[in-house]
N, C-alpha and C positions, 0 to 999 in steps of 0.2 A: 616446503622450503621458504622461508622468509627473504623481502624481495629485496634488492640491496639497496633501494633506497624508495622511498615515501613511492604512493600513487603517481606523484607530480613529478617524479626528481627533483633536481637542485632548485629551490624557489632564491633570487635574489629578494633579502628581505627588504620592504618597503614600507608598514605602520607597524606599533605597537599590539598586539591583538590583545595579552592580558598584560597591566602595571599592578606590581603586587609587592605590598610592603612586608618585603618575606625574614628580613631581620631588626633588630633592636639598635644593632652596630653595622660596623662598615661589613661590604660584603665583601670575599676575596678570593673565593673559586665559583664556578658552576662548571658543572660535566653532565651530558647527557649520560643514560645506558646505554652501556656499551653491546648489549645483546639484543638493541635496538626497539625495546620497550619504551612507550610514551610518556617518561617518566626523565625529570632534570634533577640533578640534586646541588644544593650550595652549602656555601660555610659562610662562615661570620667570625667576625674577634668577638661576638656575644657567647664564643662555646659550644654553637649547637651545627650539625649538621643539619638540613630536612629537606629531603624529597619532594617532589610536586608530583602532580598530573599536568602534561602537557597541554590536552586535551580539554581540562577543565579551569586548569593554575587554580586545582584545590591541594592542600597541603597532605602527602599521604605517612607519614612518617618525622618528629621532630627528636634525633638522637643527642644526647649531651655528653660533653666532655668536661675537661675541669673547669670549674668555675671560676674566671679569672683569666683565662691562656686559651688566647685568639685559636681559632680553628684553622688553620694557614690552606688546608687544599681538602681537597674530596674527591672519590672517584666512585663509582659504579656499575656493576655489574650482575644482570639479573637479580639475584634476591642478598646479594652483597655490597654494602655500604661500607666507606672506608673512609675517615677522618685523620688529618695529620694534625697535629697540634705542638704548639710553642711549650707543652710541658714533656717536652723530648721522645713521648711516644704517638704509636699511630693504633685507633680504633678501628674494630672490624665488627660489624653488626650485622645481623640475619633483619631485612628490610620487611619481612612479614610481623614477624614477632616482637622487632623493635628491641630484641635481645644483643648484650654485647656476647662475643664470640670470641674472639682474640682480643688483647691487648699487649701489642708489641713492643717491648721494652730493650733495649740497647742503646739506642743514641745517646751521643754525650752533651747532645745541644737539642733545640730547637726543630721540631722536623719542621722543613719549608714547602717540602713536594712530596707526589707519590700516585704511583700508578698502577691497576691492577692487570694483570696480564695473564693468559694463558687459560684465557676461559675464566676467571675471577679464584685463579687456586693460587694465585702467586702477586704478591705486589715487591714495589720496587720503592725503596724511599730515598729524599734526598734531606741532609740535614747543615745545622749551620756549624756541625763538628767537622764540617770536609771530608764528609763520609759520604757514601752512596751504599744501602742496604737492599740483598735482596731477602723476602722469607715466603714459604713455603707454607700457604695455609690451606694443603688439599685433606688433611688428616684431622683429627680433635683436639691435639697438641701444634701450635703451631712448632716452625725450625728455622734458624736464622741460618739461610745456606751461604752466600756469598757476602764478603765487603769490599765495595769499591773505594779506595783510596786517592786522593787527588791535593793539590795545594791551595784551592781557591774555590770557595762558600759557594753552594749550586741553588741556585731555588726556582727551578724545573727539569722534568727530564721526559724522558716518550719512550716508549717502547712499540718497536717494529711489529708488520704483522708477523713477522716468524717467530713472536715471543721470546724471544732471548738477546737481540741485538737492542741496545740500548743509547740513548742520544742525553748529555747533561748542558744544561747550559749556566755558563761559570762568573762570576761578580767578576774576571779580569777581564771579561768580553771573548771569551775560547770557548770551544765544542771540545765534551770528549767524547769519543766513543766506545763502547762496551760488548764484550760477552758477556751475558747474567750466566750462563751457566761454569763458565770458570775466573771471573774475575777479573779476565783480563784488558787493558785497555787495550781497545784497535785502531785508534786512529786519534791524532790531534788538532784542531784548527783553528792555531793562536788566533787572537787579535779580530775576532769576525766582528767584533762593537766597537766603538771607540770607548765603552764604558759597558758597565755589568748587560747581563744577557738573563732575562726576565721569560722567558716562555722558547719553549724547544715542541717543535710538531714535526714527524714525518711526514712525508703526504701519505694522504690516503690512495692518491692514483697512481705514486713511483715512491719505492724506497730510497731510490738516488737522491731525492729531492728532502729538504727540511726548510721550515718554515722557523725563524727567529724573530725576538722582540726584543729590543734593546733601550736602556736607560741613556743613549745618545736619541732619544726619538724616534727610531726608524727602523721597521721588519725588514728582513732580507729573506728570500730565499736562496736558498744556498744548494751549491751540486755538489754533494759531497765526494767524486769521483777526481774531481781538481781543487776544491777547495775552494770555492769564489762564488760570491752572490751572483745569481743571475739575474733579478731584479731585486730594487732597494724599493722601496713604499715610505715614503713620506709627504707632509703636506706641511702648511704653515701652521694649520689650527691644532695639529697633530703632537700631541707630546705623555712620551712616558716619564714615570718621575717613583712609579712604585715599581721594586724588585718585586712586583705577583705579580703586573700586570702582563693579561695573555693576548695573544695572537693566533687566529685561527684559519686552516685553509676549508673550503667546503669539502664536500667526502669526496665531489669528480675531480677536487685540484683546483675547479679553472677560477676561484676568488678566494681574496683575503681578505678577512676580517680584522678589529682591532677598534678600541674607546677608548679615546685620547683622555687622560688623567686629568686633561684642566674643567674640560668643558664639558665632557658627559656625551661628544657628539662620538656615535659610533662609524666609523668609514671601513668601504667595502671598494678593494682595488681589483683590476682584473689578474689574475695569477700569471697569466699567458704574454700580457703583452705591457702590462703594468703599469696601469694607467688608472686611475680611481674612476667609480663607477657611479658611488653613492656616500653620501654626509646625511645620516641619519638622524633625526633631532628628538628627543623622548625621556634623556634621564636630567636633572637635575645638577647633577656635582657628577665628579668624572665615574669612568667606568675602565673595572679593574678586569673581572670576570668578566669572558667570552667563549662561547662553546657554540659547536654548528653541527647540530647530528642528523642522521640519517630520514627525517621524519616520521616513523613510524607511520601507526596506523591513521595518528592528526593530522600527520605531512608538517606540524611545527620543527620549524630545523633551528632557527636561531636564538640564544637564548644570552643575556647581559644582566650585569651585577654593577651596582654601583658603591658610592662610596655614604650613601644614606641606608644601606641593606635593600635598596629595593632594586627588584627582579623584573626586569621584561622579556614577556615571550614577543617574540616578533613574528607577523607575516608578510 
């Protein structure tokens, strides 16, 4: 059985281990594997998804999309790669072969977000048609099973570990919640930003709990059982300014993460008691993409994207 987290557990990250000038353009996702392989993957408005080795920050995989139409999100799972792009659909690649596999077609806009769920047989997109799709890619043909309908442009969402409960977060500053397997929405929670809502996480350690980024500056986590932040996370130096930019909890909960848009510093608050713990100094121009995985078998957990395409692994 695979262990639930690195040798070490949770490492607060503290230097740079590898800076890797991993794109052409701005970077604007990273996602570890999610089947907890040593492996990060990112996107770029230059087009292309590509993979790393944690382990090495040698490049193992560079997948393209259209030439022209920013790569907006990415996600990973085991030997499946998943590209969202501003030319309204989302890529699904076999990561050994470097082959595309699906190429998922419906959106009437722009996809912004997307997530692979259920073991990597199902993703969830969100797009700038005010649509939320799920589809179904356990077979050779993919299926477009569900659309989630809403008022207000989403550009992120998460999926629970039960695989099917879903979290969006919406340009009017709302949460909505979702059933993927029938469509339906379960819950509302107007007004959690004072402006758009940039990164939606559940925790890893309670489903009760989600983790929010917001274009007023400031993460919240939030109890979704009454609807109210229970702690706010901001700082002076602190500011979001891009609808990707994300927010990340560690896998035990007890920190947040987040790369303030101006300055490229990454700050790490405590989750528990809310208080910042660390002002990380390392990229250049701000930082969009943030991701904090399990560490496998390197035990690298934290991994940063900035707005020059370059990549830091942190230890």
């Amino acid at each position: 059985s695979t262990p639930k987290f690195g040798s070490m557990g949770v490492v607060l990250p503290s230097t740079p281990k590898k800076k890797i000038s991993a794109h052409a353009m701005e970077g604007m996702c990273v996602r570890y594997d999610g089947s907890g392989k040593d492996l990060v993957a990112t996107s770029s408005s230059d087009s292309t998804v590509k993979v790393w080795d944690t382990g090495t920050g040698t490049v193992r995989a560079t997948l393209h999309g259209s030439p022209g139409s920013a790569m907006m999100a990415c996600d990973l799972y085991g030997n499946i790669v998943v590209g969202a792009s501003s030319d309204k659909t989302c890529r699904v690649w076999n990561l050994r072969t470097e082959r595309m596999l699906h190429h998922l077609i419906g959106h009437q806009q722009k996809i912004t977000c997307v997530r692979l769920c259920a073991n990597g047989e199902a993703i969830i997109t969100g797009s700038a048609d005010r649509s939320l799709k799920v589809w179904d890619i356990s077979r050779q043909t993919y299926k477009q099973t569900t659309t989630l309908r809403h008022g207000s442009t989403s550009y992120c969402v998460d999926v629970a570990s039960d695989s099917f409960s879903a979290v969006s977060g919406h340009m009017d500053g709302g949460l909505r919640f979702w059933d993927m397997r029938t469509g339906d929405r379960t819950m509302d929670i107007a007004d959690m930003h004072e402006a758009g809502i940039t990164s939606v996480q559940f925790s890893p350690a309670s489903s009760t709990l989600v983790l929010t980024n917001g274009l007023d500056s400031c993460l919240k986590l939030v109890d979704v059982r009454i609807g109210t932040a229970v702690h706010t996370f901001r700082d002076p130096d602190f500011s979001t300014v891009h609808s990707y930019s994300k927010g990340v909890l560690s896998p035990n909960g007890q920190y947040v993460a987040a790369g303030s848009n101006s300055n490229g510093t990454v700050f790490v608050w405590d989750a528990v008691h809310g208080s910042l713990r660390a002002q990380l100094p390392g990229h250049e121009s701000g930082v969009c993409g943030i991701d904090w995985g399990r560490g496998g078998s390197s035990n690298q957990q934290v991994s940063t994207m900035d707005g020059r395409g370059n990549l830091i692994l942190w230890v």
